[in-house]
PyMOL CGO cylinders between C-alpha atoms (Angstrom):
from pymol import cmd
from pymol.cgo import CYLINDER

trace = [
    CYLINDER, 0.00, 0.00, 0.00, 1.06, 3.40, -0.97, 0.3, 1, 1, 1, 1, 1, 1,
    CYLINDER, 1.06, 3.40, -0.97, -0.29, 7.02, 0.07, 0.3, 1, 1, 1, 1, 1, 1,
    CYLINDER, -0.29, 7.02, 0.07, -1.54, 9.34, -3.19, 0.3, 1, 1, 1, 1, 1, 1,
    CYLINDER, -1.54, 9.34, -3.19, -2.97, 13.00, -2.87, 0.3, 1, 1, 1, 1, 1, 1,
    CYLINDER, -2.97, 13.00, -2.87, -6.38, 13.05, -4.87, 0.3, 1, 1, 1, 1, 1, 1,
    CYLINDER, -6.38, 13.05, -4.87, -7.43, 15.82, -6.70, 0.3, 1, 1, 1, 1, 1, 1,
    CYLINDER, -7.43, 15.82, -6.70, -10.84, 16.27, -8.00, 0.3, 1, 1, 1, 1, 1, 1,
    CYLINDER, -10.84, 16.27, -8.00, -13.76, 18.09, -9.87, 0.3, 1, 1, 1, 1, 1, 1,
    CYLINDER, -13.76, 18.09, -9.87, -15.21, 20.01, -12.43, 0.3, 1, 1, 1, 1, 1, 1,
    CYLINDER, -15.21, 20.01, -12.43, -13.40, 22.07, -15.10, 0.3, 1, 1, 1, 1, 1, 1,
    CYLINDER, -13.40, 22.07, -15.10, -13.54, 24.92, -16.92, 0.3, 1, 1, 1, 1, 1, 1,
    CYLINDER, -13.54, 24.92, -16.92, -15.09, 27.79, -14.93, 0.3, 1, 1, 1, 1, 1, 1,
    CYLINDER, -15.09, 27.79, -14.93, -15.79, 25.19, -12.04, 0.3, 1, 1, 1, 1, 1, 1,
    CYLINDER, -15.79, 25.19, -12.04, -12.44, 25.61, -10.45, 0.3, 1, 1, 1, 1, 1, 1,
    CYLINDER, -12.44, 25.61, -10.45, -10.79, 22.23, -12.14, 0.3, 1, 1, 1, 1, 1, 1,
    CYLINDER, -10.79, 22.23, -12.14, -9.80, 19.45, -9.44, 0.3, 1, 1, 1, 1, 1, 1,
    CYLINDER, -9.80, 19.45, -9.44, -8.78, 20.27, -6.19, 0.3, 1, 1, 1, 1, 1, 1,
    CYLINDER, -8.78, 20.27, -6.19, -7.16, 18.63, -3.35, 0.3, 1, 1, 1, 1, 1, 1,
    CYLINDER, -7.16, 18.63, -3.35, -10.05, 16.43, -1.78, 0.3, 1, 1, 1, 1, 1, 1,
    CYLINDER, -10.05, 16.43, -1.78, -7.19, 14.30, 0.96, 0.3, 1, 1, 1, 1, 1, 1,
    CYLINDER, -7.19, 14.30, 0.96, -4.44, 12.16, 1.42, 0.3, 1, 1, 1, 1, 1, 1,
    CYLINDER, -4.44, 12.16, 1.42, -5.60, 8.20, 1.00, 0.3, 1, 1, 1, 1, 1, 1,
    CYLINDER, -5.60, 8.20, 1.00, -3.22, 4.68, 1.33, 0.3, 1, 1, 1, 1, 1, 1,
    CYLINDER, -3.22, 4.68, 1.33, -4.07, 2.57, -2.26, 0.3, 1, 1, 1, 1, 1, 1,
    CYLINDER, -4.07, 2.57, -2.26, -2.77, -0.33, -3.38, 0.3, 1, 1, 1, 1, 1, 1,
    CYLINDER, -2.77, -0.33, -3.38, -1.20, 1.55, -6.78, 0.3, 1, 1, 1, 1, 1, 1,
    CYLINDER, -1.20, 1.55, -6.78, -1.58, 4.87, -8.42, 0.3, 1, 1, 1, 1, 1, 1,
    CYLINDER, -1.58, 4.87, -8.42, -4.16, 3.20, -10.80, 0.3, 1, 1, 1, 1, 1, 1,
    CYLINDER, -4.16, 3.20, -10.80, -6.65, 2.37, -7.81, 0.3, 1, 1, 1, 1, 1, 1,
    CYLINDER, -6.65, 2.37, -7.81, -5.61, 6.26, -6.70, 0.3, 1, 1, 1, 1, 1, 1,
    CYLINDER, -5.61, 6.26, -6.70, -6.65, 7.77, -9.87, 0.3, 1, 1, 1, 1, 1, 1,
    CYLINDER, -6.65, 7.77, -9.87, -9.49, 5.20, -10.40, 0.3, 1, 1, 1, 1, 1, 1,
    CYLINDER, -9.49, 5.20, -10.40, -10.92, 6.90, -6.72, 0.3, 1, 1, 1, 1, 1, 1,
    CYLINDER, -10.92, 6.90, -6.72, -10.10, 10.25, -7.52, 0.3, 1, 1, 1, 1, 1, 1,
    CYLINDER, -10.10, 10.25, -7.52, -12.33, 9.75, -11.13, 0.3, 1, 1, 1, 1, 1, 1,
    CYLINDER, -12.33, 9.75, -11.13, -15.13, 8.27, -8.99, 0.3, 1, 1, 1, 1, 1, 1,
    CYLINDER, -15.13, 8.27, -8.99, -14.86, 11.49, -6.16, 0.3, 1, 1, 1, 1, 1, 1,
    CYLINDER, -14.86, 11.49, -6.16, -14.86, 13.59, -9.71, 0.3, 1, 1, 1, 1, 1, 1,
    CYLINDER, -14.86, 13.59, -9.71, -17.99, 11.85, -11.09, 0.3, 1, 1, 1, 1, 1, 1,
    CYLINDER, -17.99, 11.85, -11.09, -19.89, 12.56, -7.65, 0.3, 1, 1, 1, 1, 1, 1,
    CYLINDER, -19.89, 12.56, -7.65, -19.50, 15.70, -7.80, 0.3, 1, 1, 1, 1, 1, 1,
    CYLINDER, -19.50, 15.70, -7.80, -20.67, 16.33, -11.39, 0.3, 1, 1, 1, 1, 1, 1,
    CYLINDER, -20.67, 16.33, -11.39, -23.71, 14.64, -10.34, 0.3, 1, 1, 1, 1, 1, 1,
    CYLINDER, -23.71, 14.64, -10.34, -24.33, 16.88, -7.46, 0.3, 1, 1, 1, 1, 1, 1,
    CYLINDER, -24.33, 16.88, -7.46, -24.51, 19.78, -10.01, 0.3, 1, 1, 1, 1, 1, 1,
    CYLINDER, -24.51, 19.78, -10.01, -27.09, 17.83, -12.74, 0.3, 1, 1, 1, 1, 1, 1,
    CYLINDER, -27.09, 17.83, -12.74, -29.48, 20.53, -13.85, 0.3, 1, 1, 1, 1, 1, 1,
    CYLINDER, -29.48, 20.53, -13.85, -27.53, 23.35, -12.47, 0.3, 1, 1, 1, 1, 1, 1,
    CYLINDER, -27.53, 23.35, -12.47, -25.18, 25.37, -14.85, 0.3, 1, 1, 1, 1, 1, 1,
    CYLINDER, -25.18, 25.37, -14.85, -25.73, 23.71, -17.67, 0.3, 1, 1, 1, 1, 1, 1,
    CYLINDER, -25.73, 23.71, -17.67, -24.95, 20.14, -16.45, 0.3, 1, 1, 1, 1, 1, 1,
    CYLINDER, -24.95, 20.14, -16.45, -26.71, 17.35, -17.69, 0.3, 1, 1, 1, 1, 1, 1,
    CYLINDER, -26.71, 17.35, -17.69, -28.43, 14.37, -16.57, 0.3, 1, 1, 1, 1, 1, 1,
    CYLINDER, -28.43, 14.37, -16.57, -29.01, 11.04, -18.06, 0.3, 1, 1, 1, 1, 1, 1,
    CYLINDER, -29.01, 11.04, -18.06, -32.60, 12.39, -18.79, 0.3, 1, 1, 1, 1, 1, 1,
    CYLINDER, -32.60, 12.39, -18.79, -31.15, 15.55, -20.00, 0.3, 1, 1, 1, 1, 1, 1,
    CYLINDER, -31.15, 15.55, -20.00, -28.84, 13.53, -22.62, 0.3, 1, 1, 1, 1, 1, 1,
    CYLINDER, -28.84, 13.53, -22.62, -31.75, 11.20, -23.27, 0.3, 1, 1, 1, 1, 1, 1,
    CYLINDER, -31.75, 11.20, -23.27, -34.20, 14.89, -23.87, 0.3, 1, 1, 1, 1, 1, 1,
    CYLINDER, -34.20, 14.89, -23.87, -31.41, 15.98, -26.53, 0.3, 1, 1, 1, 1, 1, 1,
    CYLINDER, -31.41, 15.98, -26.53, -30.44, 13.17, -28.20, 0.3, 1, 1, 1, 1, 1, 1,
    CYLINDER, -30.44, 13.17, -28.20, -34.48, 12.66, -29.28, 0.3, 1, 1, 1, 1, 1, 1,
    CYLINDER, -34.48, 12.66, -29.28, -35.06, 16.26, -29.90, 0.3, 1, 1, 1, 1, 1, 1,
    CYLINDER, -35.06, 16.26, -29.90, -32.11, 15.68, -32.33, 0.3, 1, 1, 1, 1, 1, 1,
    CYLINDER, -32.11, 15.68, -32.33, -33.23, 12.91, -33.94, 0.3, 1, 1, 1, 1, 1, 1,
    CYLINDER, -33.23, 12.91, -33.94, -30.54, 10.41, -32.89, 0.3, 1, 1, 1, 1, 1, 1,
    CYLINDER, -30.54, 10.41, -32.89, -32.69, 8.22, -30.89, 0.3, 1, 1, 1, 1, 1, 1,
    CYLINDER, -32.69, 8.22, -30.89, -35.15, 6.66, -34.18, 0.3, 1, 1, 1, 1, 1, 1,
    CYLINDER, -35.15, 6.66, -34.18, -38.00, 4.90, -33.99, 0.3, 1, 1, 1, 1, 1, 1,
    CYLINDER, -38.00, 4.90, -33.99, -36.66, 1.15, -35.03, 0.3, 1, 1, 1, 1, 1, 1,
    CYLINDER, -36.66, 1.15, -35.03, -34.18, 1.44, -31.98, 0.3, 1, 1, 1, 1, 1, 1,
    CYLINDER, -34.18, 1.44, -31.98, -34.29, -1.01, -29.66, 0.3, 1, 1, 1, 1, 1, 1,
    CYLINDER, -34.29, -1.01, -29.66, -34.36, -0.24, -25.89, 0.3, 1, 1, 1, 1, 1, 1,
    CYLINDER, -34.36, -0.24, -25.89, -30.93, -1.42, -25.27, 0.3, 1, 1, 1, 1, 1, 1,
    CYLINDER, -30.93, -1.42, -25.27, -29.80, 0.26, -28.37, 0.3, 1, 1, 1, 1, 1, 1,
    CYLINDER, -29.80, 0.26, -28.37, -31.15, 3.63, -26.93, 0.3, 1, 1, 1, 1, 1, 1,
    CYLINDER, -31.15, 3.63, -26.93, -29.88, 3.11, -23.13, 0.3, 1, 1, 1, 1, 1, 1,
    CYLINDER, -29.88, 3.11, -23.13, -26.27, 2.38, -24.81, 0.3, 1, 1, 1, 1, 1, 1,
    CYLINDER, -26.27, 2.38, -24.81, -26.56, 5.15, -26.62, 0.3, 1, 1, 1, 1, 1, 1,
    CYLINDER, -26.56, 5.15, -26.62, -27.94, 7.37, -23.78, 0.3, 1, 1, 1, 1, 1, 1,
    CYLINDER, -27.94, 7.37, -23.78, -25.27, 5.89, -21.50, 0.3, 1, 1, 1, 1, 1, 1,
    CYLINDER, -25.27, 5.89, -21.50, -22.44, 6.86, -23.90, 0.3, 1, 1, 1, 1, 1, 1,
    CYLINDER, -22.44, 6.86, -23.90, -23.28, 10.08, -24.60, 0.3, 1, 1, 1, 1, 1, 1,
    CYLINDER, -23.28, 10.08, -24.60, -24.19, 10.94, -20.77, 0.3, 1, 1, 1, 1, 1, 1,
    CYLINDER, -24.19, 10.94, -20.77, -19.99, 9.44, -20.08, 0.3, 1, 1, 1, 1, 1, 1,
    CYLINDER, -19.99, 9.44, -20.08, -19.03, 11.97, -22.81, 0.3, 1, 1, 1, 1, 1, 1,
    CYLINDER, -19.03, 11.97, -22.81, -20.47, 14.90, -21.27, 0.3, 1, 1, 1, 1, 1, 1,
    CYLINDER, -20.47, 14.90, -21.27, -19.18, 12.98, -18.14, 0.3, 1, 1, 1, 1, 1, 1,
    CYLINDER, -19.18, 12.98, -18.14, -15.95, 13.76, -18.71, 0.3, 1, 1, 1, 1, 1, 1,
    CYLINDER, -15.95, 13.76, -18.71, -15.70, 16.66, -20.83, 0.3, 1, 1, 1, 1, 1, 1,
    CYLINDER, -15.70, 16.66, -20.83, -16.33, 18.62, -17.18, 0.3, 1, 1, 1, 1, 1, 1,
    CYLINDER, -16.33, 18.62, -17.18, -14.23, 16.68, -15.09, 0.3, 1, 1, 1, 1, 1, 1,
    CYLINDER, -14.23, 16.68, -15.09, -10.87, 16.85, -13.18, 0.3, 1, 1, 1, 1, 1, 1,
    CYLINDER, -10.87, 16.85, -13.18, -9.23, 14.66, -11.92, 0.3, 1, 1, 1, 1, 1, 1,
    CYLINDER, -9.23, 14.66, -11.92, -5.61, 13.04, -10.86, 0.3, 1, 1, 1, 1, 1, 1,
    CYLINDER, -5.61, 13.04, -10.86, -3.63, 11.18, -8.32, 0.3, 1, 1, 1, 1, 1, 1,
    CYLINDER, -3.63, 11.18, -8.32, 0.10, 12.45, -6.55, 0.3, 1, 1, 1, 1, 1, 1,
    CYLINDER, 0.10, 12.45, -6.55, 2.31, 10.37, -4.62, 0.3, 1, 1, 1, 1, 1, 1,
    CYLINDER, 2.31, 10.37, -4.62, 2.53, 11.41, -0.98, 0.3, 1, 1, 1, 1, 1, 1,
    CYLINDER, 2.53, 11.41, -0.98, 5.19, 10.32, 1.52, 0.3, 1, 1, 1, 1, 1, 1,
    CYLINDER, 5.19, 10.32, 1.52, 2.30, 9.78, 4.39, 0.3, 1, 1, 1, 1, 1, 1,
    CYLINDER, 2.30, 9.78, 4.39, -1.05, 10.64, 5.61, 0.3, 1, 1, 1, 1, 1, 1,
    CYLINDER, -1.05, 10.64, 5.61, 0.03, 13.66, 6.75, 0.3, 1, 1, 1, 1, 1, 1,
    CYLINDER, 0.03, 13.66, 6.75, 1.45, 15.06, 3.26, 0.3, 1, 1, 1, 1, 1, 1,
    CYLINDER, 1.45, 15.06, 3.26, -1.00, 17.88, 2.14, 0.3, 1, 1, 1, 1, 1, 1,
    CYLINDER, -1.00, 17.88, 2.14, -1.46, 20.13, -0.46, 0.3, 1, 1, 1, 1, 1, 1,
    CYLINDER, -1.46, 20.13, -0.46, 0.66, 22.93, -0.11, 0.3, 1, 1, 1, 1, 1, 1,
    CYLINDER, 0.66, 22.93, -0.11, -2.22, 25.73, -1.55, 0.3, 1, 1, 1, 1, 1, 1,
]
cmd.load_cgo(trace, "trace")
């Protein structure tokens, strides 16, 4: 086990990630896989504020586009619905994962 500094949330005018703690992981991998997941909460706290979508928001646009067609089949639409919400997913958020020497190694800001 190893300690990593996670850093987390939304881009662009939202501030980009920020130091969210000091956690012990197995690798950097299951750091940065955590520090995605902290990332992905928080975009979902902000669905239908500021522009953020939801799933029902992606699922609104992609029909009033005409993506979603009639002959689709309902797991053909929830894949598509599903991709598209991941996209916008991740086109607003920040994340990443720093080595730290202990649980006590902080940000410095």
């Amino acid at each position: 086990m190893a300690w990593f500094k996670i850093y987390c949330g939304m881009g662009g005018s939202m501030g980009g990630a920020q130091y969210n703690g000091t956690y012990e992981y197995a690798d950097i991998d299951e750091a940065t896989a955590d520090a995605y997941r902290m990332a992905e909460e928080e975009y979902q706290s902000y669905e239908g504020h500021h522009g953020i979508l939801s799933p029902a928001d992606v699922e609104e646009d992609l029909r009033y586009s005409g993506f979603i067609e009639d002959d689709m089949t309902d797991d053909e639409i929830a894949d598509m619905i599903d991709y598209h919400y991941r996209e916008e997913v991740e086109s607003w958020i920040s994340y990443y994962a720093l080595p730290a020497t202990g649980p006590d190694d902080q940000d410095e800001d």
